[in-house]
C-alpha positions in Angstrom: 25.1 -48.1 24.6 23.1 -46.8 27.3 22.8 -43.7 25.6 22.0 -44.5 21.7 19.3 -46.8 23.1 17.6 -43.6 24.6 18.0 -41.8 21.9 16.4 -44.6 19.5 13.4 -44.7 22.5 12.9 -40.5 22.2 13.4 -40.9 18.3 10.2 -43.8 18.3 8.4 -41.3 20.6 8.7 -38.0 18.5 7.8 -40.4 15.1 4.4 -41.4 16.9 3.9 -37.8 18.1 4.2 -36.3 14.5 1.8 -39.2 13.2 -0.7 -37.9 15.2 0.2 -34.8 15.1 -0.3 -35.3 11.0 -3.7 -37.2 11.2 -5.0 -34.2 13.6 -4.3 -31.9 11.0 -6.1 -34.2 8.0 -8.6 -34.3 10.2 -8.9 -30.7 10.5 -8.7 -29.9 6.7 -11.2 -33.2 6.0 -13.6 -31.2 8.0 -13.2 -28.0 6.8 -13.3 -29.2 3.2 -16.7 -31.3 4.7 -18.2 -27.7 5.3 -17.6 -26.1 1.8 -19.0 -29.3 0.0 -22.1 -28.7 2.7 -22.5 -25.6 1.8 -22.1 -25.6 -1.8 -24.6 -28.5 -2.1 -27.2 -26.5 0.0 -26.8 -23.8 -2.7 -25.4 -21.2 -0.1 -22.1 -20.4 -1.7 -21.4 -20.4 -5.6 -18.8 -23.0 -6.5 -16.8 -19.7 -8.3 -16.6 -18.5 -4.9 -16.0 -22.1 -3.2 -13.5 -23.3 -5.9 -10.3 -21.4 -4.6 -10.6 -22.0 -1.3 -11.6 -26.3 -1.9 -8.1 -26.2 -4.3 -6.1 -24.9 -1.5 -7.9 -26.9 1.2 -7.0 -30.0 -1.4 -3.3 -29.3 -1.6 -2.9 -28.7 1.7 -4.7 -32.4 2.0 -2.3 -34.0 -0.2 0.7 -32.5 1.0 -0.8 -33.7 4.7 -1.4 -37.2 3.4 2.6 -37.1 1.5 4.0 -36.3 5.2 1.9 -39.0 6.5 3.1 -42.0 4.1 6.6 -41.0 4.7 6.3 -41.1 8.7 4.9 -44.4 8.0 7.0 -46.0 5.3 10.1 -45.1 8.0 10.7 -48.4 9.8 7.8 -48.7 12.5 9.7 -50.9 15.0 12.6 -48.7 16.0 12.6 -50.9 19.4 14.5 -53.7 17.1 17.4 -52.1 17.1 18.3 -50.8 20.1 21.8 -51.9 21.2 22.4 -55.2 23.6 26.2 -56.1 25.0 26.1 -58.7 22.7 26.2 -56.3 19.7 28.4 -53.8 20.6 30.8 -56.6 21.7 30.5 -58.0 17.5 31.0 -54.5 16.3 34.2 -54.0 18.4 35.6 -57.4 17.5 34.5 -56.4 13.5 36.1 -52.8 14.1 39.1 -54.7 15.2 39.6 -57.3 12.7 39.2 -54.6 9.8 41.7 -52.2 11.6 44.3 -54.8 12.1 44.0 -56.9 9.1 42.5 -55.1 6.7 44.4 -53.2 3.8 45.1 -49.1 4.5 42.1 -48.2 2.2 39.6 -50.4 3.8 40.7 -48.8 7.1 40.0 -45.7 5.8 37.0 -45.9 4.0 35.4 -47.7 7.1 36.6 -44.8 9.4 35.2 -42.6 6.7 31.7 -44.1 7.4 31.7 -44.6 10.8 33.7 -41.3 11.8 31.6 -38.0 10.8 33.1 -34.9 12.7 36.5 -34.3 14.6 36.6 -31.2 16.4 40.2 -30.3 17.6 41.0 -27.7 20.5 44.7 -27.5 22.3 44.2 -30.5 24.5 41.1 -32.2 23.2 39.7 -34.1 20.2 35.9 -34.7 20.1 34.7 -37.2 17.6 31.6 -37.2 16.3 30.5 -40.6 14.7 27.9 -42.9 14.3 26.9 -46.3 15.1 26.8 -48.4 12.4 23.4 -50.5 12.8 22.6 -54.0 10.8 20.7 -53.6 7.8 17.9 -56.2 8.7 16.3 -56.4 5.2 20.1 -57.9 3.7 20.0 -60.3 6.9 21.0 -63.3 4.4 23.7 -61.9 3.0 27.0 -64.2 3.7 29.7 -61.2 2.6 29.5 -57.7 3.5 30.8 -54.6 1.6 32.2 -51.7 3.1 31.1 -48.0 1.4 33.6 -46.9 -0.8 33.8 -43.0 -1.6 35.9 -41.6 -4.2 38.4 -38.7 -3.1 39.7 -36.6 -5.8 39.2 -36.8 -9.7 40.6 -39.5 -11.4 43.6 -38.2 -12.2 44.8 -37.1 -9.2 47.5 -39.6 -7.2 48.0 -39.2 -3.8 51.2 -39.3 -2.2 52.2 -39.6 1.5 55.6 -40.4 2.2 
């Protein structure tokens, strides 16, 4: 627990540090593009030779601004969903309920989700996984569905005996 709530705090940290980073470098290309619209207006450079140079500056601009909206559409209060005792204590009791009651695919379709990596050497497995946070914008929901991903075509039975 200890340790995904320091990753969520480093993972808030590098998101404002490439927001700024991202405004210093509109900034940047705001001015520069400042200076050609200067300069053209005061009738010391052409606009054929300006013209190249203000379409480039302009792109890099928008593709700047693009970066920008998506650092800031990302959820902005990270600190919401660090992990508390309480929580992991639901998500064991809700990994145990579906592992002993629920039917085989449910199990596995939830492992599935939850399980992303096992790496096997003679005498140790390391699992790689995630934790499952709650989706706070379906916070009314009364019934929750697990993911289900289709393995094989369908026409292909699997058999285990």
């Amino acid at each position: 627990m200890r340790l995904v709530n320091e990753e969520i705090s480093v993972l808030a940290c590098r998101r404002h540090d490439g927001l700024k980073a991202i405004e210093k470098e509109i900034e940047s290309v705001n001015r520069k593009l400042l200076k050609y619209y200067l300069a053209y207006e005061n009738g010391t450079i052409t606009d054929e030779d300006a013209a190249p140079r203000i379409r480039e500056l302009r792109a890099e601009q928008s593709r700047f601004q693009r970066a920008r909206d998506e650092v800031i559409s990302e959820p902005e209060d990270m600190q919401s969903n660090k992990l508390n005792a309480e929580m992991v204590l639901n998500y064991v009791q809700d990994l145990k309920a579906l592992l002993s009651n629920g039917t085989f695919m449910e199990q596995k379709t939830f492992l599935r989700s939850f399980i992303k990596r096992l790496d096997y050497e003679p005498g140790s497995v390391t699992i790689h996984y995630t934790v499952p946070l709650p989706d706070n914008k379906h916070a009314n929901a009364k019934v929750e569905v697990l993911p289900f991903e289709q393995s094989g075509g369908p026409f292909v039975i699997v058999t285990r005996h």
